[in-house]
ZAMARGU-4260 file (C-alpha; in steps of 0.2 Angstrom, whole numbers, plus 5000, padded with zeros to 4 digits):
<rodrens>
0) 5442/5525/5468 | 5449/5540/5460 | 5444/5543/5440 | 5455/5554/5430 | 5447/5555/5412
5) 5454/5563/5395 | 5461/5580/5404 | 5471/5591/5392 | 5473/5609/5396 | 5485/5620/5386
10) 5494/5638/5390 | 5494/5652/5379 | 5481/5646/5368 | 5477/5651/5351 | 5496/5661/5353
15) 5510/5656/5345 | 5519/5651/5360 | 5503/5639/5363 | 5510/5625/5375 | 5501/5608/5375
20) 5505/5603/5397 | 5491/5589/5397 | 5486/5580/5382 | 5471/5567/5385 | 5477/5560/5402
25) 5468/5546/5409 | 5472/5536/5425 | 5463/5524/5439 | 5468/5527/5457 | 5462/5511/5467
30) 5462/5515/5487 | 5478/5514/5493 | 5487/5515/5478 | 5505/5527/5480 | 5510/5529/5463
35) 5526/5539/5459 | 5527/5550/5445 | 5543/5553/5435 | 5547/5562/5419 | 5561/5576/5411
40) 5557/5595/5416 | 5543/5600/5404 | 5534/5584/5403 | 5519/5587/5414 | 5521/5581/5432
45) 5518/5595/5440 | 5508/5604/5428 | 5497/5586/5429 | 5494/5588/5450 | 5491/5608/5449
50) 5475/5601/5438 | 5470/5588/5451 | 5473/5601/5465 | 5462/5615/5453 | 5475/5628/5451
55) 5467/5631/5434 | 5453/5626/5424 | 5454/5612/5412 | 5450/5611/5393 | 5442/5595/5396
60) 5440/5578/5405 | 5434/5574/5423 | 5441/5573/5439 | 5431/5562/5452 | 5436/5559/5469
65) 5429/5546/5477 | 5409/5551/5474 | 5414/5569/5470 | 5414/5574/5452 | 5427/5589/5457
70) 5428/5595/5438 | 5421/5613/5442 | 5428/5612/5459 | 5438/5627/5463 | 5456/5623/5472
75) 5448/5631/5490 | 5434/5617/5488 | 5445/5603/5481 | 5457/5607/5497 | 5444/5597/5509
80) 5446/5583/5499 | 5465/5584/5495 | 5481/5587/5503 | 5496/5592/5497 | 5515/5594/5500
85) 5524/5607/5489 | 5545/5607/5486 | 5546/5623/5496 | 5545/5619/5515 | 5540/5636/5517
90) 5522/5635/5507 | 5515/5622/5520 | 5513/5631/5534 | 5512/5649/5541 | 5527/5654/5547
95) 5519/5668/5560 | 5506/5655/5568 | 5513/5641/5580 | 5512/5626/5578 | 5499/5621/5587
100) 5490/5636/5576 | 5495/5628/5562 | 5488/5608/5566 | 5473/5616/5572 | 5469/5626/5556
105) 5473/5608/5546 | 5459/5599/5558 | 5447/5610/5552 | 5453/5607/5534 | 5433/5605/5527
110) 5423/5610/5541 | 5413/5627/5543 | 5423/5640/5554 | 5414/5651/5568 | 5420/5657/5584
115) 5428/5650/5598 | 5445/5645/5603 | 5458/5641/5590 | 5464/5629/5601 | 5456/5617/5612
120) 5465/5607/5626 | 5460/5590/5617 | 5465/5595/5600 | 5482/5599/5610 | 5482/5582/5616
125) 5480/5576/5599 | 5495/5586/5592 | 5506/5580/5607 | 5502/5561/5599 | 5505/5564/5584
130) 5520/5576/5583 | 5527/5562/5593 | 5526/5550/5579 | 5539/5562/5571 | 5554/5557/5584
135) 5558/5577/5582 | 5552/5582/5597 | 5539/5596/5591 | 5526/5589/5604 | 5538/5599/5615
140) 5535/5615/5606 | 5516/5617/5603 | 5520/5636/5606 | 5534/5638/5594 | 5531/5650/5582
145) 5532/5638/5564 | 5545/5650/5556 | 5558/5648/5569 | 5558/5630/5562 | 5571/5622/5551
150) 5567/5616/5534 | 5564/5598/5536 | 5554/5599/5552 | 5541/5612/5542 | 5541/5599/5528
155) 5536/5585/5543 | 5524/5597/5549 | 5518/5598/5533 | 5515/5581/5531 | 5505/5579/5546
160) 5493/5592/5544 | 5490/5587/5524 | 5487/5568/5533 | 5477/5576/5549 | 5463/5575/5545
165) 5463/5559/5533 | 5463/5566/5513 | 5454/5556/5497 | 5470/5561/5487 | 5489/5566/5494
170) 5500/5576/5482 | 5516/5575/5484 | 5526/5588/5472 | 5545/5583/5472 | 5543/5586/5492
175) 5562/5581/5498 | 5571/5592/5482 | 5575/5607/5492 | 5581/5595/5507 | 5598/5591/5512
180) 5600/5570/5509 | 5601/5567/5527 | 5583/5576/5529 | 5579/5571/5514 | 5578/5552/5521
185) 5569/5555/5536 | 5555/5565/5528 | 5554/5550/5514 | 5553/5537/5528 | 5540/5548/5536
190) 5528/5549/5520 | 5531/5529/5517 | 5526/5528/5537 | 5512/5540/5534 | 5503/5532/5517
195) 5505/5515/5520 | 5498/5516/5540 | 5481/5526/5534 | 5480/5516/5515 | 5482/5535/5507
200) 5479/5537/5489 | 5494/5545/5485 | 5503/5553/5468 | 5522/5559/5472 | 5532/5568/5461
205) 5551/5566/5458 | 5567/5566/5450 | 5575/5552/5459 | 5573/5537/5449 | 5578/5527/5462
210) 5565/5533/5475 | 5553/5530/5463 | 5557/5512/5461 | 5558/5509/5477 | 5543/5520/5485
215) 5524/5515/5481 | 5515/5502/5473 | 5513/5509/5454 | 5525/5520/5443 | 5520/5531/5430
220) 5532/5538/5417 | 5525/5557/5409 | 5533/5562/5391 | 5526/5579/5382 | 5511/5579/5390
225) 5506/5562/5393 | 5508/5544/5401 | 5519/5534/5393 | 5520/5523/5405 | 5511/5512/5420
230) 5521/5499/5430 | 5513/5492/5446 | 5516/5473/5454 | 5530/5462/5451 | 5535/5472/5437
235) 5540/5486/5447 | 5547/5475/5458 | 5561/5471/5448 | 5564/5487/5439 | 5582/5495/5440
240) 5587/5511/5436 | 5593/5507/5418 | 5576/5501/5412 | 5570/5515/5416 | 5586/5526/5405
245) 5582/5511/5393 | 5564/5515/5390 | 5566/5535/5392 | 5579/5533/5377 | 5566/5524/5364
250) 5553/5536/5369 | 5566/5549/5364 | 5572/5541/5347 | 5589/5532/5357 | 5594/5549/5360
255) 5598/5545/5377 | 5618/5552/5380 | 5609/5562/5392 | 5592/5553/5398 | 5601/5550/5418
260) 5604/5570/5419 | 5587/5573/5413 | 5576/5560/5424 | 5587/5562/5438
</rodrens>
């Protein structure tokens, strides 16, 4: 179980340019639970899993994980805990170290580090099965360097080392955007695959309303701060695009000429 209690956190406090990014937010995470996040630019999605992730302290609230109350965590510690996908393929791996380098520092994601070989003929075994799941043909290329890679097979690579070693919570922050729709697809189908074969908890970010109808078992709508909305079961089901545009628009007073440019 994942408890998310009153967090707020505010930029530029006290200032007159004092921004309010959180404002009380609450949420329940059951195991297993892939909920997608949706919301106009400026409402608090990302801002909402920078705080989860520790990027910053909060004003208030508690974050626990599982057991962990990770409040006072700093994002080095929390990152034991949590994976994470950025929009940038390039933030998820290092583009100098191989890829074998590279799964091999995520399998020691929360373990102490001494000396010995970086990589060890089992953990290459390992990578072999499970770059193979990627039907990309990396468990061909254990020595290639990661930065020779194109964008979508770093994003995959991504995915498997946040999922390597098996993470409390996965953050997924708008993690196809920078992808063409082809690659797009592929790495979507690959998160689904991912989550749903090792019952991640799982919070993803997006602009497509219609992946986040169809993707995950809860929805969440942010608005200045704050959730707005939380659709799970048969209710999101049977949501369509145009409830969503429907209830964007009464949130913002019926002004809603141009809700689909702004949630899409």
């Amino acid at each position: 179980m994942i408890r998310i209690s009153g967090i707020t956190k505010a930029f530029h406090k006290g200032d007159v340019n004092e921004i309010k990014a959180l404002s009380n937010i609450s949420l329940k995470m059951a195991e297993g639970d892939f909920i997608t996040v949706i919301g106009s630019n400026g409402a608090g999605k990302s801002t909402f899993l920078n705080a989860l992730a520790g990027s910053f302290p909060l004003d208030g609230g508690r974050i626990l994980l599982g057991g962990d109350d990770v409040t006072a965590w700093p994002e080095h510690r929390r990152a034991s805990l949590i994976g994470r996908v950025f929009q940038d393929p390039l933030l998820g791996t290092c583009a100098g170290a191989s890829i074998e380098q590279n799964l091999a520092m995520a399998l020691k994601r929360g373990q102490r580090r001494g000396l010995g070989l970086g990589v060890k003929a089992a953990d290459r075994a390992l990578f072999r099965e499970k770059l193979a799941l990627l039907g990309l043909g990396l468990e061909d290329r254990l020595k290639t360097t990661t930065g020779l890679l194109s964008g979508g097979q770093r994003q995959a690579l991504t995915m498997l080392m946040a999922t390597l070693v098996r993470p409390r919570l996965l953050l997924l922050d708008e993690h196809t955007a920078a992808l063409d729709p082809k690659t797009g697809a592929m790495v979507l189908d690959l998160t689904a695959e991912i989550v749903e074969s090792q019952n991640l908890s799982a919070l993803m970010v997006t602009h497509n309303m219609a992946q986040a109808i169809s993707l995950g078992n809860r929805l969440v709508m942010f608005h200045r701060g704050e959730i707005v909305l939380d659709i799970a079961g048969a209710e999101k089901q049977n949501l369509k695009v145009e409830d969503l545009l429907r209830r964007f628009s009464e949130l913002r007073g019926g002004e809603g000429v141009s809700d689909r440019m702004l949630l899409c």
